[in-house]
KOLTI-421418 format. One record per residue (C-alpha): residue number from 0; chain; residue in one letter; x, y, z. Coordinates in Angstrom, 2 decimals, always signed. Layout:
// KOLTI-421418
num->NUM	cadena->A	residuo->A	c1->X	c2->Y	c3->Z $
...
***
This chain:
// KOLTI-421418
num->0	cadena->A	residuo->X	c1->-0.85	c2->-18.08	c3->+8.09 $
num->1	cadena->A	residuo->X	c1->-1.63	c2->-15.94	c3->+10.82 $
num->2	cadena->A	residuo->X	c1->-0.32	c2->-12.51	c3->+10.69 $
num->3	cadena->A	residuo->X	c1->+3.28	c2->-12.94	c3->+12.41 $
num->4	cadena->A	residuo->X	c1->+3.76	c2->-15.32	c3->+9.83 $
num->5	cadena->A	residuo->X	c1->+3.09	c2->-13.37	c3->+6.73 $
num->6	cadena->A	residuo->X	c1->+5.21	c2->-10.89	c3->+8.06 $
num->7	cadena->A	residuo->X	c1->+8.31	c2->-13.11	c3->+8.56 $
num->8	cadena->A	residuo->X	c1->+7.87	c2->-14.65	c3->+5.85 $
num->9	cadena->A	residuo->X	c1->+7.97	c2->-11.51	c3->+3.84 $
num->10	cadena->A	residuo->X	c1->+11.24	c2->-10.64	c3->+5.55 $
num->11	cadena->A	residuo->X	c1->+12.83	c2->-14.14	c3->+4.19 $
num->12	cadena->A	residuo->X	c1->+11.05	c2->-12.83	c3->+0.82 $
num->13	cadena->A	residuo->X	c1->+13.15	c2->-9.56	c3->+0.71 $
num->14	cadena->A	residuo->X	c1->+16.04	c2->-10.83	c3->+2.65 $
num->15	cadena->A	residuo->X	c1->+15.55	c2->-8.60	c3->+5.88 $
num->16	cadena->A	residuo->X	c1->+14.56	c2->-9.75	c3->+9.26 $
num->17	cadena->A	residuo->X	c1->+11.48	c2->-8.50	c3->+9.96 $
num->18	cadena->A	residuo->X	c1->+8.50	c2->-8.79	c3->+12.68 $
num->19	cadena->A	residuo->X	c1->+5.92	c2->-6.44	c3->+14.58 $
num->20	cadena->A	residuo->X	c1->+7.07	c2->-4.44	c3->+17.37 $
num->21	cadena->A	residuo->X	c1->+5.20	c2->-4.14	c3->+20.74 $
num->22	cadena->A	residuo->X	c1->+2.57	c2->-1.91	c3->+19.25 $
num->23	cadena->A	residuo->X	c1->+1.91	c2->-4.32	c3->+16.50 $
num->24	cadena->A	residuo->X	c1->+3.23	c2->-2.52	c3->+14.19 $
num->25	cadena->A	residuo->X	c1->+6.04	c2->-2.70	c3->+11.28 $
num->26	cadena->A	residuo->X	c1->+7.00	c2->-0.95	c3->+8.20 $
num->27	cadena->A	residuo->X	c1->+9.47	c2->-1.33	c3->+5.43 $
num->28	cadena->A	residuo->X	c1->+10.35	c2->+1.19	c3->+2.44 $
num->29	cadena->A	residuo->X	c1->+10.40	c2->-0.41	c3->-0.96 $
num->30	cadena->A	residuo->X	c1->+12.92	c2->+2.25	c3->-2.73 $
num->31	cadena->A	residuo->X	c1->+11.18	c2->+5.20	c3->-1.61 $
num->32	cadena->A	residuo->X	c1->+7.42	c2->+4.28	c3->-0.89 $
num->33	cadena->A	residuo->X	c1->+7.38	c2->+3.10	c3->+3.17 $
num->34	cadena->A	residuo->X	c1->+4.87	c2->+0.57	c3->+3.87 $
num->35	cadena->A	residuo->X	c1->+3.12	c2->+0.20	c3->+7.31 $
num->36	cadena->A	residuo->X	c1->+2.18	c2->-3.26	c3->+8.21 $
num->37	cadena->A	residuo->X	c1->-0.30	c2->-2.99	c3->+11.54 $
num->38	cadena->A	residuo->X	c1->-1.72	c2->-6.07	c3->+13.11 $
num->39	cadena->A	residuo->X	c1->-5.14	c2->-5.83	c3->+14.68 $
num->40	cadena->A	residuo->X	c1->-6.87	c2->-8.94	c3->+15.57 $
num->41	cadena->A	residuo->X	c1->-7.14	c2->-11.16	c3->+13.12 $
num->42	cadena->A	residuo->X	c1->-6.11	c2->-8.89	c3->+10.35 $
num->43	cadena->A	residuo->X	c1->-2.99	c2->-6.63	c3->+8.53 $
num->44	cadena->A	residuo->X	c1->-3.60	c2->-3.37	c3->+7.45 $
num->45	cadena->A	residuo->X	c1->-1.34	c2->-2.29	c3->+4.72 $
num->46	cadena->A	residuo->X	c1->-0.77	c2->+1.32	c3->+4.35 $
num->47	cadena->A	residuo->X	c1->+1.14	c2->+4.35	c3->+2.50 $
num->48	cadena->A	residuo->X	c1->+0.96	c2->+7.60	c3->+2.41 $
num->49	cadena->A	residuo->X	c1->+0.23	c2->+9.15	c3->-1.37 $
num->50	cadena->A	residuo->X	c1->+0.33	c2->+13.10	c3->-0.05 $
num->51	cadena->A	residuo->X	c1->+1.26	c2->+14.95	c3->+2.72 $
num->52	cadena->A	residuo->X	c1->-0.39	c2->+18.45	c3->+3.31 $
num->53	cadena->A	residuo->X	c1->-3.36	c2->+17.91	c3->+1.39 $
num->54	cadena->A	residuo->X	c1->-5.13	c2->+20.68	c3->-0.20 $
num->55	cadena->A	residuo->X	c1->-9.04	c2->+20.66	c3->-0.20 $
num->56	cadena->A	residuo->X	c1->-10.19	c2->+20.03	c3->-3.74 $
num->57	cadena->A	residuo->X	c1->-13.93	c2->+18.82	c3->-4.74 $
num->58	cadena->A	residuo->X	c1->-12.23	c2->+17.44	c3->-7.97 $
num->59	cadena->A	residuo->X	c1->-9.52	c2->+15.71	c3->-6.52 $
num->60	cadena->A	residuo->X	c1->-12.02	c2->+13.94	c3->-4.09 $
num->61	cadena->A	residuo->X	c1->-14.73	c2->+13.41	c3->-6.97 $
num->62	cadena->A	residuo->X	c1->-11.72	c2->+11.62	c3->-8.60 $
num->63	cadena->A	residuo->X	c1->-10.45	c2->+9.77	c3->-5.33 $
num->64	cadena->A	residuo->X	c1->-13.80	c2->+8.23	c3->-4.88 $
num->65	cadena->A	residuo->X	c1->-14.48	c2->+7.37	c3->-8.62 $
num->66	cadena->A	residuo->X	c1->-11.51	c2->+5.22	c3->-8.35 $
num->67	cadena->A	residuo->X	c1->-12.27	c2->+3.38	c3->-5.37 $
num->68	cadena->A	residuo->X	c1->-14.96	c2->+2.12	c3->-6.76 $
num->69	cadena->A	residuo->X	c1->-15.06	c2->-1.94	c3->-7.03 $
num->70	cadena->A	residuo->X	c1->-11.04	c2->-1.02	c3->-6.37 $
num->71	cadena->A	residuo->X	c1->-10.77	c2->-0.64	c3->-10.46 $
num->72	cadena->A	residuo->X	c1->-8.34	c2->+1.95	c3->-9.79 $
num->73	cadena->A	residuo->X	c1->-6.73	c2->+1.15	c3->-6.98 $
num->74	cadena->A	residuo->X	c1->-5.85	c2->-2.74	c3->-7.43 $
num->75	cadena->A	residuo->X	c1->-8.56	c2->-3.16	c3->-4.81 $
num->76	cadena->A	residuo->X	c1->-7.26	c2->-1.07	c3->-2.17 $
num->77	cadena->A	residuo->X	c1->-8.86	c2->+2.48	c3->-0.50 $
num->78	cadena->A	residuo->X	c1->-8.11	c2->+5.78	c3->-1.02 $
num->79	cadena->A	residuo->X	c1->-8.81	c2->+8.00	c3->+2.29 $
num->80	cadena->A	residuo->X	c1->-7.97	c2->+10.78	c3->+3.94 $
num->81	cadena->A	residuo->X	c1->-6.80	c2->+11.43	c3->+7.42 $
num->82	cadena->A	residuo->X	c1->-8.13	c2->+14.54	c3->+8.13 $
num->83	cadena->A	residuo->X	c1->-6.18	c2->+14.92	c3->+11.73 $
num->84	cadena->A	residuo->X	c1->-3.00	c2->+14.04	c3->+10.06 $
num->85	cadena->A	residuo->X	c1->-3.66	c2->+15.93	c3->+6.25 $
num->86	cadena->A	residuo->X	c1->-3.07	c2->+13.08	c3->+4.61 $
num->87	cadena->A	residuo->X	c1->-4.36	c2->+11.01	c3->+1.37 $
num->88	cadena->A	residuo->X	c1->-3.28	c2->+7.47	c3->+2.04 $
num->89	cadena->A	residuo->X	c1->-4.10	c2->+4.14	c3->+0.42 $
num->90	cadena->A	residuo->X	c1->-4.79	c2->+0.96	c3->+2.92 $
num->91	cadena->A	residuo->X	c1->-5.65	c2->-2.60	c3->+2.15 $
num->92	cadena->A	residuo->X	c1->-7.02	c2->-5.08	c3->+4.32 $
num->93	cadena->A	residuo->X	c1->-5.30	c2->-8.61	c3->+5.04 $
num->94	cadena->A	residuo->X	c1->-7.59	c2->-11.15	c3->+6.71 $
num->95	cadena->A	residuo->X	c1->-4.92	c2->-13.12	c3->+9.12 $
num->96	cadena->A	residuo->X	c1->-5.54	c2->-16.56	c3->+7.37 $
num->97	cadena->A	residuo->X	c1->-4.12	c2->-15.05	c3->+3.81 $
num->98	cadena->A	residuo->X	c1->-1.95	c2->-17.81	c3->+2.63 $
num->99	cadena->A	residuo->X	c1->+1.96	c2->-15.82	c3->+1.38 $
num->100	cadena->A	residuo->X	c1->+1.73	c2->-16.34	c3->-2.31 $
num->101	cadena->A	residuo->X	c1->-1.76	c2->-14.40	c3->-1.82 $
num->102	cadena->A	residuo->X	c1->-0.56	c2->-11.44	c3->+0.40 $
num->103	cadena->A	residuo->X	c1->+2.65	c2->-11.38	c3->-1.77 $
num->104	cadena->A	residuo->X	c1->+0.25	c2->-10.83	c3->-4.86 $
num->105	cadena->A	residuo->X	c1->-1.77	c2->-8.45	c3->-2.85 $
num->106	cadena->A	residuo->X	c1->+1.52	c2->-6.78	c3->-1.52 $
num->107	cadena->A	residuo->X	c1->+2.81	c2->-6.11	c3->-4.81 $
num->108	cadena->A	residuo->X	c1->+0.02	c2->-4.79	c3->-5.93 $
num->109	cadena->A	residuo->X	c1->-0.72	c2->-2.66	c3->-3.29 $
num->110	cadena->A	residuo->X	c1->+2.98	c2->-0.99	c3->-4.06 $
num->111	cadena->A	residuo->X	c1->+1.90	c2->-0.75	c3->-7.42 $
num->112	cadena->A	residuo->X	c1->-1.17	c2->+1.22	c3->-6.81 $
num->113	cadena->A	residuo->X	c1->+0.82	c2->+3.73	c3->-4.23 $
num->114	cadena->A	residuo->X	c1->+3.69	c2->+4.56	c3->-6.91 $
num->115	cadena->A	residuo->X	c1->+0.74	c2->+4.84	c3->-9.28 $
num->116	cadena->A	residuo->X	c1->-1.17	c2->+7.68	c3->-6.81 $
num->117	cadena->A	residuo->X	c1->+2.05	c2->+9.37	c3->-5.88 $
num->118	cadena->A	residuo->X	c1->+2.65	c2->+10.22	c3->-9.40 $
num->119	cadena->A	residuo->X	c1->-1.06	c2->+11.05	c3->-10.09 $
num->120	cadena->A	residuo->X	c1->-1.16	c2->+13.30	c3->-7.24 $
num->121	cadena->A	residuo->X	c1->+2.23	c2->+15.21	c3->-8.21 $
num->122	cadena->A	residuo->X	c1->+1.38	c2->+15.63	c3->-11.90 $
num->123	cadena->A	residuo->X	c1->-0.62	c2->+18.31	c3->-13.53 $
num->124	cadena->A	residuo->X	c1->-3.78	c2->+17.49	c3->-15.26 $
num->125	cadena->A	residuo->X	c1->-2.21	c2->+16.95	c3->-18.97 $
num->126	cadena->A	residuo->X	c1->+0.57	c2->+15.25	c3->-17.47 $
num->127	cadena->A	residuo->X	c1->-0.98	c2->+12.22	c3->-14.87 $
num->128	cadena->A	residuo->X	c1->-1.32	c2->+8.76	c3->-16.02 $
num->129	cadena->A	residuo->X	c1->-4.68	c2->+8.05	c3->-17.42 $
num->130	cadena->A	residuo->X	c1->-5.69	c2->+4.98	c3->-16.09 $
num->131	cadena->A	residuo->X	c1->-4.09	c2->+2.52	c3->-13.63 $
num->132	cadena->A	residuo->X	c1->-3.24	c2->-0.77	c3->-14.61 $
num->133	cadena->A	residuo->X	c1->-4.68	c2->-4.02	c3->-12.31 $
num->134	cadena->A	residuo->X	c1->-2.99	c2->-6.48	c3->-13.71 $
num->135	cadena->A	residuo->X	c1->-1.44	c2->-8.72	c3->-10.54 $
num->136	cadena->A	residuo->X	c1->+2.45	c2->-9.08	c3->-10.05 $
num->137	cadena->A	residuo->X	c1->+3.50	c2->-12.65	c3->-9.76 $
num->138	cadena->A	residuo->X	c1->+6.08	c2->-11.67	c3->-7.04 $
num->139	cadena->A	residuo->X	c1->+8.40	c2->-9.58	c3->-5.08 $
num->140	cadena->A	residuo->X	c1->+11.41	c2->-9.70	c3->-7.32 $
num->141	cadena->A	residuo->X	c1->+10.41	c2->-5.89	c3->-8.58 $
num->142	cadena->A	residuo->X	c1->+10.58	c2->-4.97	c3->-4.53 $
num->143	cadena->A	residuo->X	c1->+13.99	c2->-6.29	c3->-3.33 $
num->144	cadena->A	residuo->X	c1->+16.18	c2->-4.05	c3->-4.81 $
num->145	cadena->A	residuo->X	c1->+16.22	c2->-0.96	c3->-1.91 $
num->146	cadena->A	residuo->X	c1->+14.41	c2->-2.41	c3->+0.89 $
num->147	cadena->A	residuo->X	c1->+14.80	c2->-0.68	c3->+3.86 $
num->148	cadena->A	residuo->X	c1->+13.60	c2->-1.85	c3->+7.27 $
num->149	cadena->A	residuo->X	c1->+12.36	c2->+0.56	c3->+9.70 $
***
């Protein structure tokens, strides 16, 4: 499916109408977490923001990168900052051609990962989960309860 495709069919997923705008771009909040959709070529970036008003830490980044690693920790999606806006976000890459069951899967577990680095980042040491979990969501029935379109 090419990439308008995937993104109207997600709306019929979640029960909203939903396509890019003029800039090729789109986003929809899942409860709280928003979720930028931005087409650019033949491919969808998906991405969140996990912090605003990030504070320089060697640890934090030690950590950030660790995780990225083979995606173990971030169910195969980045961790990086934008140092122009402050922010740590998490992005995922969509080649346009992605049937929907497999950007639904990838979708899902994209959210998964950003709810999973929000708390992470907002917790104390003794208090952040431990490890993040990578097993794959069959489907968007966790996501269509508060879906906002934006």
């Amino acid at each position: 499916m090419n990439a308008d495709e995937l993104i109207n069919k997600l709306g019929d997923a979640i029960g909203i109408e939903l396509s890019f705008n003029a800039e090729g771009t789109c986003s929809v909040i899942f409860d709280k977490d928003e979720v930028v959709f931005e087409k650019n070529e033949n491919m969808i970036f998906i991405i969140g923001t996990v912090q605003t008003d990030l504070k320089k830490d060697l640890e934090l980044y030690r950590t950030l990168l660790t995780s990225n690693y083979m995606g173990i920790h971030t169910g195969f999606c980045t961790l990086s900052i934008d140092d122009k806006r402050n922010e740590l976000l998490l992005h995922r890459l969509i080649e346009e051609n992605t049937g929907f069951d497999a950007f639904e899967k990838s979708l899902v577990l994209f959210i998964k990962a950003l709810r999973y680095w929000k708390k992470w980042i907002s917790e104390e040491n003794e208090n952040r989960p431990s490890t993040f979990d990578n097993t794959e969501v069959s489907n968007l029935d966790l996501l269509k309860t508060g879906v906002i379109r934006i």
